[in-house]
C-alpha positions as CSV (number, residue, x, y, z in Angstrom):
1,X,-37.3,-8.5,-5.4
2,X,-33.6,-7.2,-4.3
3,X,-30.7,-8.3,-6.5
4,X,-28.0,-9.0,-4.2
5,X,-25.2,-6.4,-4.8
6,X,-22.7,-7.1,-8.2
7,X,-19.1,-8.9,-6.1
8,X,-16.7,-6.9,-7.7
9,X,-13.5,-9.7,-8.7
10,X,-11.0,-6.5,-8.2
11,X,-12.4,-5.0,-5.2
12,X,-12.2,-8.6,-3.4
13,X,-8.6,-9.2,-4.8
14,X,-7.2,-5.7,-3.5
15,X,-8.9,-6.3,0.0
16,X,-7.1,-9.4,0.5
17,X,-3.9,-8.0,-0.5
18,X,-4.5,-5.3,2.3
19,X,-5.6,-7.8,4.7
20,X,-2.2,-9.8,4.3
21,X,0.4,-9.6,7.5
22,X,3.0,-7.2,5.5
23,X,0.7,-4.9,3.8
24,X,-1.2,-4.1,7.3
25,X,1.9,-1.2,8.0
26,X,2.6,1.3,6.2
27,X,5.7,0.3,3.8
28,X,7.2,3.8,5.0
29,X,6.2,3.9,8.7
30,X,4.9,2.5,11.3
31,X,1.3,3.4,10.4
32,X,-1.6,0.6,10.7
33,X,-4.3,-0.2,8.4
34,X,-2.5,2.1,5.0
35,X,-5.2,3.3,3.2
36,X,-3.4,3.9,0.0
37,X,-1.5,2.2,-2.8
38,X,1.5,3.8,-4.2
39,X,1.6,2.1,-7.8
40,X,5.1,3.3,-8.9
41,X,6.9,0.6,-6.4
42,X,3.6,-0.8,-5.9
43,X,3.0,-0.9,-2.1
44,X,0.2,0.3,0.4
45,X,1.3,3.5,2.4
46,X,-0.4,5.8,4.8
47,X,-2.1,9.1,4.4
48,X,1.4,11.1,5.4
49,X,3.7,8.8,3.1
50,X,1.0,9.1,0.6
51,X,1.2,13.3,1.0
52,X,5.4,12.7,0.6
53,X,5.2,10.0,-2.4
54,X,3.0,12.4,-4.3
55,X,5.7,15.5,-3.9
56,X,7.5,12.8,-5.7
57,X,4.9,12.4,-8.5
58,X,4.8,8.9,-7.5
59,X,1.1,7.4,-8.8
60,X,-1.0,7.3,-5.6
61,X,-4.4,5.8,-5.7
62,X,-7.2,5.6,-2.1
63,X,-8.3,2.1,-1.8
64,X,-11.4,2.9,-0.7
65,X,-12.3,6.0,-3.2
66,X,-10.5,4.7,-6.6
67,X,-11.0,2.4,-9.2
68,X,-8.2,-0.4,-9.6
69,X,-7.5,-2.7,-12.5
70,X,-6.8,-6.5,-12.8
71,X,-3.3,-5.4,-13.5
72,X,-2.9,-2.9,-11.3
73,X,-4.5,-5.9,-7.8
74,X,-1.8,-8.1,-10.2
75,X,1.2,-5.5,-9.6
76,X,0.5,-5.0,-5.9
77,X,0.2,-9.2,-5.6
78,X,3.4,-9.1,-7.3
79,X,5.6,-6.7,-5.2
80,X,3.7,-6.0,-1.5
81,X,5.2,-4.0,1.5
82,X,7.5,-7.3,2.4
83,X,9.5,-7.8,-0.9
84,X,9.8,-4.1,-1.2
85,X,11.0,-3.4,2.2
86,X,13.5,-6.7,1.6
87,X,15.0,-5.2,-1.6
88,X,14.8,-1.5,-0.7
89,X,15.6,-1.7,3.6
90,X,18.2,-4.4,3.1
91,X,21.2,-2.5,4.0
92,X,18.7,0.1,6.6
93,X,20.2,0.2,10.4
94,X,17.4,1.6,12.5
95,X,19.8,2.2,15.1
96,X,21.7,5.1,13.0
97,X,18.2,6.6,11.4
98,X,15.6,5.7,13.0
99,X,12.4,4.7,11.4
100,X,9.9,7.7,11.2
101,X,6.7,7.9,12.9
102,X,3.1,9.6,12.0
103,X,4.3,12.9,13.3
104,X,7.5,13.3,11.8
C-alpha cells in the first residue's frame, strides 16, 4: 500500500500567494512567473532582481528549493508585489526612467 504524499500547509499557502494576479511579475521588472522571494520587503522577484537584491544583502529565498515558515507565507500574505509597488512606485514616472527589462 502507497501512502498518498504528506500536503505540506506552507508549501500550498506560498503557491497561492505566487499564483495571485500581482505576484505573477517580478516586483522589480517586467519578468513573469518570479521564482524567488525577497523577505526583507517581502515580495517575489526574478532571478536578475534576485542577483541585485542579494548585492544588497537583502534575504533572498527560491521558492521551489527553500524551506518557508508559517511566518515567513504570513509576511509575503501581508505585503505582496501590489502593496509594495503602491507604497514604494507611488511617486515613479515611467516616462522619465523607464522600467527595466531582463537584459538590463
Amino acid at each position: 500500500l502507497r501512502m498518498p504524499p504528506k500536503v505540506n500547509k506552507v508549501e500550498v499557502e506560498l503557491k497561492k500567494l505566487t499564483k495571485l494576479d500581482g505576484n505573477k511579475i517580478c516586483a522589480n521588472c517586467p519578468e513573469k512567473m518570479p521564482g524567488y522571494a525577497e523577505m526583507t520587503h517581502c515580495i517575489f522577484i526574478c532571478t536578475k532582481c534576485a542577483g541585485v537584491h542579494r548585492e544588497f544583502q537583502y534575504k533572498v529565498k527560491g521558492i521551489s528549493m527553500s524551506t518557508f515558515t508559517e511566518e515567513d507565507v504570513l509576511q509575503l500574505s501581508r505585503v505582496g508585489n501590489e502593496s509594495h509597488n503602491a507604497v514604494y512606485m507611488a511617486k515613479f514616472v515611467p516616462r522619465e526612467y523607464p522600467i527595466p527589462n531582463g537584459a538590463d
